[in-house]
Structure formats: C-alpha cells, structure tokens
C-alpha positions in Angstrom: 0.0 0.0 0.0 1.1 3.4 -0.9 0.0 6.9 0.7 0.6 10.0 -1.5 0.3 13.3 -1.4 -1.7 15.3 -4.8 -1.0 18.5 -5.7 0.4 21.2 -3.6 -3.4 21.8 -2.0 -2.7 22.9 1.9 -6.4 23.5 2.9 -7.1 24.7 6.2 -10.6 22.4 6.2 -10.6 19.7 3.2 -13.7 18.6 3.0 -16.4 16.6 0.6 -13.7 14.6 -2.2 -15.9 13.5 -4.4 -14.5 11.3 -8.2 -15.3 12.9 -11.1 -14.9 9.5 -14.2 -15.6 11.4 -16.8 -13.2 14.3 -16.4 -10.8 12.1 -14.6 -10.7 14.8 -11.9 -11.1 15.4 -7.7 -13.2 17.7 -7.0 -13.2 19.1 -3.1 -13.6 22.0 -1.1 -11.5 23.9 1.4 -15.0 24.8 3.2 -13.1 28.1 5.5 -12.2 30.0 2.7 -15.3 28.7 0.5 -12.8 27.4 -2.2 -13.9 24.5 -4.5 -11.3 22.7 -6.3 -10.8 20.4 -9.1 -7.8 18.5 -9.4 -6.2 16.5 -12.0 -4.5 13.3 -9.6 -1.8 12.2 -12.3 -0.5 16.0 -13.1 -1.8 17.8 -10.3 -3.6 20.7 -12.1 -6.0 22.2 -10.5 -8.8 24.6 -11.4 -10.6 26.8 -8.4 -13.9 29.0 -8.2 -14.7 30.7 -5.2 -17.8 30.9 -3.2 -19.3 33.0 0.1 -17.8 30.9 3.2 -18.2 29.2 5.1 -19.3 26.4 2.5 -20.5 22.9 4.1 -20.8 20.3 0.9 -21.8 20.5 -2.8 -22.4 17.8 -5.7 -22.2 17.2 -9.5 -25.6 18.4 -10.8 -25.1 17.9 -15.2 -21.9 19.1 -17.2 -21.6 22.8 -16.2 -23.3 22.7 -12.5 -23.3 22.1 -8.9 -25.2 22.3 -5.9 -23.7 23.5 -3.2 -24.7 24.2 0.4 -23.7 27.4 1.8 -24.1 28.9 5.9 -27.9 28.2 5.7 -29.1 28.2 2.0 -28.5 25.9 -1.0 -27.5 27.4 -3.9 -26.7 26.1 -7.8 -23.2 27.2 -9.2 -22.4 28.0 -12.9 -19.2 26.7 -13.3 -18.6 27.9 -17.0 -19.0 31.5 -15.4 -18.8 31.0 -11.7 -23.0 32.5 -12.1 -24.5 31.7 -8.1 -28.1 31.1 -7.5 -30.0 30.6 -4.6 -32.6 28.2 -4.7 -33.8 27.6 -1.5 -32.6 27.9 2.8 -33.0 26.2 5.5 -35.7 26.4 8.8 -33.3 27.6 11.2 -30.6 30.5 11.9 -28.1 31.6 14.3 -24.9 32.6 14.6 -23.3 28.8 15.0 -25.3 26.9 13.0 -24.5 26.2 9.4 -25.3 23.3 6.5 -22.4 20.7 6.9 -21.9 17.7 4.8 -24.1 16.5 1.9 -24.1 13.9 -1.1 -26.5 13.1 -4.0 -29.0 10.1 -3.4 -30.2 8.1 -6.2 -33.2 9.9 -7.7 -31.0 12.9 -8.2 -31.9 14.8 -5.1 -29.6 16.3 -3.2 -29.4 16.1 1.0 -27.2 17.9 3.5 -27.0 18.3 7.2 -26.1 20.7 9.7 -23.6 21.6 12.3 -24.8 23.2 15.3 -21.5 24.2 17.5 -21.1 25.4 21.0 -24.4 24.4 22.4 -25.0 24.4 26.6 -25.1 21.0 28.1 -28.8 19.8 27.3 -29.8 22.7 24.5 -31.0 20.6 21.5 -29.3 21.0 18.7 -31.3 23.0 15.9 -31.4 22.5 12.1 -31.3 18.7 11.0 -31.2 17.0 7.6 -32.6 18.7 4.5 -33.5 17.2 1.1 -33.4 19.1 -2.0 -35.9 17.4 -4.5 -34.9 17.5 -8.2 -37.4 20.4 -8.6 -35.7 22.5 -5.7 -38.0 22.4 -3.3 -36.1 22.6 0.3 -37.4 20.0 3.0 -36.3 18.8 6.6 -36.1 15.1 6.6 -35.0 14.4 10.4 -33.7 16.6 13.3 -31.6 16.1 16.1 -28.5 15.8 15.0 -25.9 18.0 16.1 -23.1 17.8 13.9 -23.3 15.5 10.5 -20.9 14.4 8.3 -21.3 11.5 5.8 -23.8 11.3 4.9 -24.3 8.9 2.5 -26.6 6.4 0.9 -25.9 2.4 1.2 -25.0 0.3 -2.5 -28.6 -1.0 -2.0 -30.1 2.2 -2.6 -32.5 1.3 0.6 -30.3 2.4 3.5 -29.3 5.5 4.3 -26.2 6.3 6.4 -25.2 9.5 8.7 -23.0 10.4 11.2 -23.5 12.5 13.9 -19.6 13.6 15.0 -21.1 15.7 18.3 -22.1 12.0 19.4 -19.3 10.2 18.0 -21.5 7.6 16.4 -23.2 6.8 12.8 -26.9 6.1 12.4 -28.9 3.8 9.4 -32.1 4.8 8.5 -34.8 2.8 6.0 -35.0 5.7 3.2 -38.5 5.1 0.8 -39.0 6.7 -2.7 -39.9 9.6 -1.6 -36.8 10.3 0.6 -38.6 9.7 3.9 -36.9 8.1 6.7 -37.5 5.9 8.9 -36.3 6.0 13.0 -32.4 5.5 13.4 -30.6 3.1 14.7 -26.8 3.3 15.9 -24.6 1.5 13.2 -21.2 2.2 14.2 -19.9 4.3 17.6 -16.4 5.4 17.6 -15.8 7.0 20.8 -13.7 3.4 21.6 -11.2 4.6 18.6 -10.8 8.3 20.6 -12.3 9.7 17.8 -15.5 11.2 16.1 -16.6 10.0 12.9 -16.5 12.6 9.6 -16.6 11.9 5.8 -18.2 8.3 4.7 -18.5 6.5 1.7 -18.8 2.8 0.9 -17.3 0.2 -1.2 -18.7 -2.2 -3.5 -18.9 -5.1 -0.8 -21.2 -2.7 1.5 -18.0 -1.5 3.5 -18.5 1.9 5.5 -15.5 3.6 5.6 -14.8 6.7 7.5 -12.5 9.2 8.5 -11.1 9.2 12.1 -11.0 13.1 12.1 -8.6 12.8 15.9 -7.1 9.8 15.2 -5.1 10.5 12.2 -6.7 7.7 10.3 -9.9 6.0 8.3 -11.8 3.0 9.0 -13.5 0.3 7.5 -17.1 -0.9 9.3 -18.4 -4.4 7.9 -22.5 -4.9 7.0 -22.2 -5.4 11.2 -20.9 -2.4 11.9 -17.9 -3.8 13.3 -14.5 -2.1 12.6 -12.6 -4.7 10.3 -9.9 -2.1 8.7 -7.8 0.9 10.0 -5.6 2.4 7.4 -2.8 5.0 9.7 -2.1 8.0 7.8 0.4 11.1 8.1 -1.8 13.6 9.0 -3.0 14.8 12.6 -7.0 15.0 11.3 -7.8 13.3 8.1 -11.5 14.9 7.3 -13.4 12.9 4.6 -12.8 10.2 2.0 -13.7 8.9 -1.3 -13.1 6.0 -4.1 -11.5 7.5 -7.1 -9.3 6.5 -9.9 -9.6 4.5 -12.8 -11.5 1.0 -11.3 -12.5 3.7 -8.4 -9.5 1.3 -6.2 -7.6 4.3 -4.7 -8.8 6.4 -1.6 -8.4 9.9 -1.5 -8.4 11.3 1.7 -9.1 15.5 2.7 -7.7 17.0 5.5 -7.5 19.6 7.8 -5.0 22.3 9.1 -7.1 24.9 10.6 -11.1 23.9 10.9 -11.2 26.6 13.5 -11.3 24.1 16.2 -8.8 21.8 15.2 -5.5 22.4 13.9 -2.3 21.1 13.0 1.3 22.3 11.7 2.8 19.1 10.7 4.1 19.0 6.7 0.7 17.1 4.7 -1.3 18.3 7.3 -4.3 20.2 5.1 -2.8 18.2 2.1 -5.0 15.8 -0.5 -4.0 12.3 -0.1 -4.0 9.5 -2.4 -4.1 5.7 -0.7 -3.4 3.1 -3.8 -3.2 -0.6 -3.4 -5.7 -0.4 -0.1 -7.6 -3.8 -1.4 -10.9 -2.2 -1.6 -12.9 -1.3 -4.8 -15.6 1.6 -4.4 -19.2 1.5 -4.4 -20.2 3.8 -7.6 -21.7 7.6 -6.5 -24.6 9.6 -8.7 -24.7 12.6 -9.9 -27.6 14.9 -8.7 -30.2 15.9 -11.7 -32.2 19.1 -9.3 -33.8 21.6 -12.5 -35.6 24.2 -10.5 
C-alpha cells in the first residue's frame, strides 16, 4: 500500500472529495475559505472557483453545475462563469449553525446536514437533515443531529447512512422513494477509537469507511458495523474520504490544518492524499439531476 500526497493543496478544512470518471478529476472543497477545487491526480492541475464561506458540501448536478450548500441556503453554481443562484434555505438560523456535509441520493436529489456548535449542556441542537428534490423544493427530513458528516446512501439504494460527529456515532435509517426516513438506529460508535466519525462512503462489498477526524486515520465498518480495517495515515485529522481512480481502487483522503477548532502544523497536514493498493474497490456515486 502506498499513501501519496496530490497536488500542492494545503487547505485549512478539506472537505467533501468526491471522483469525477468522466473528467478524470477530484473535486473538493477547502469549506473556511469557500474554495472549491478540481484537481487532475496524475499532473496535479488544479482549477478553483470561489464561493461565500463558510461552504459545508456540494455535488455534480449535469456538465456545467453544482449544488452546493452554503451557511444556511442551497445554492446552484455555474461553473462555466462561476454564475450563483440561490434556490432555497433552511428552517433555522443563528450565529453557530450552518449546512455541513451533503451527497447526492439516487433519484438525483440532493441532502445535507447541519452543524450546530457550542451548544450548553442539554440545548438541542437545531437544524437537522434537508432534502433538496430534483425540482428545488427545500425540505427537513430528520432533526436532532448535532453535527453530521457522511452522509451517505448504502449500494442498496434502501439504507441511508449519517453520522453524527457531536455524538461520535453513525446512524442507518430505512429511506422510501420519496426520501422519507424511517427511525435510526446506531450502526457504528467510535468514541472506543478516541475519535469522532466525519466523511463516509462505501465500497462495492457494503464497507463503511470513515475518517477518524482525531485519530489520524480511516476505517472500514463491515454490513455489522464492526471495525474490520484501520488504514494509519500522516496527517494529525484526516476529514473525509472517497473511491477514485480508474477501477474507483484508490482512496483519496481531505484534510484539515485549521477547521477553526482543530489544527495542525505538521508538513501534509491540510494536504489531498491518495491511498493506492488499499484492497478495496468503491461503491459507484450519482450525480444529482435538481432543474428548479
């Protein structure tokens, strides 16, 4: 196995890699200073558009568009011109809340979470999980969840996963057509790893892997939920992962230098890594089809 550095990215919050096949690019975004990126892996060109931060996640929505979810609205991005336009915003505001991590689901909808920070002990936390149908419309799907990250739907196209990093532990949920969910239940808890959970994505067996955002590495959880992998990497708080490449067999791993909260000094620290010859192949990711 071989780790890698891509690029000469140093972002001070690497978040949301997501494999681009047809363009044979990485896309990702540095989500403090609202930069998205798109990287070539081989030659390590990279093209940038900028965007109002703090940005929380985005996705592939046709050739020349993406949707992207900014402090508390949703917004579709022009990349051909860098053109922004809102489309909808969520129920909720205040000064430390904002949309978090998203990914597209199978029926070309888009959903995304939120991160609501420095609550007391015992305040609930408030936004939750919104769904943005292919026709724009905004809609909360589930609440009380205080900081998500990957979320992210199961190779089955019947499960849906999420992970709430304020509890340290990943939920499943039954998701129907109409991207209702049903009641969670705890699939994976990594407080005994000394870490929260962050970025998800599967592999084509049904592997959840994640990244160990203080443990300076990312994990593999079987169809159990029980930790069968741990891949050690060179970086104090790796922040999200995806399957990339050719047969979609490497990992590329975001990660963080300054998030704000957590921060590090040390020399790939905020870097884009590649991990080739891990053993897994990935699960295959849509593209969100949302026409307002």
């Amino acid at each position: 196995m071989q780790i890698e550095r891509i690029g000469t990215v140093r972002a001070a919050l690497g978040e949301c890699p997501v494999w681009d096949a047809a363009g044979n690019v990485l896309w990702m975004l540095d989500c403090r200073s609202g930069q998205l990126l798109s990287i070539n892996p081989d030659s390590g060109t990279m093209r940038e558009w900028l965007l109002p931060a703090p940005v929380g996640s985005f996705a592939l929505n046709g050739d020349d568009e993406i949707i992207v979810a900014l402090k508390e609205s949703f917004a579709l991005l022009r990349l051909s011109d860098g053109a922004l336009r809102t489309i909808g915003r969520i129920d909720d505001s205040h000064p430390h809340l904002r949309l978090n991590d998203g990914a597209p689901l199978p029926d070309g909808s888009f959903v995304a979470g939120t991160m609501h920070i420095h609550r007391q002990a015992g305040e609930a936390p408030l936004g939750g999980l919104y769904r943005v149908d292919t026709e724009g419309r905004v809609s909360r799907i589930a609440q009380g969840l205080g900081v998500v990250n990957g979320p992210v739907m199961h190779p089955d196209g019947q499960h849906f996963h999420v992970c709430d990093s304020a509890q340290r532990k990943g939920f499943r949920y039954r998701m129907d057509e109409a991207g209702r969910l049903s009641s969670p239940e705890v699939f994976i808890d990594t407080d005994p790893l000394g870490s929260a959970p962050d970025g998800c994505c599967f592999d084509r067996d049904g592997g959840l892997w994640t990244a160990l955002v203080h443990a300076s590495a990312i994990a593999r959880f079987d169809a159990d939920g029980k930790l069968d992998r741990r891949i050690d990497l060179p970086v104090a708080h790796p922040a999200s992962l995806c399957f990339g490449g050719p047969d979609l067999a490497d990992i590329f791993v975001t990660t963080i230098s300054d998030s704000g909260r957590l921060t590090a000094t040390g020399p790939l620290d905020g870097a884009l890594l590649r991990i080739r010859g891990a053993g897994a192949v990935g699960a295959l990711r849509g593209h969100c089809r949302i026409r307002p």
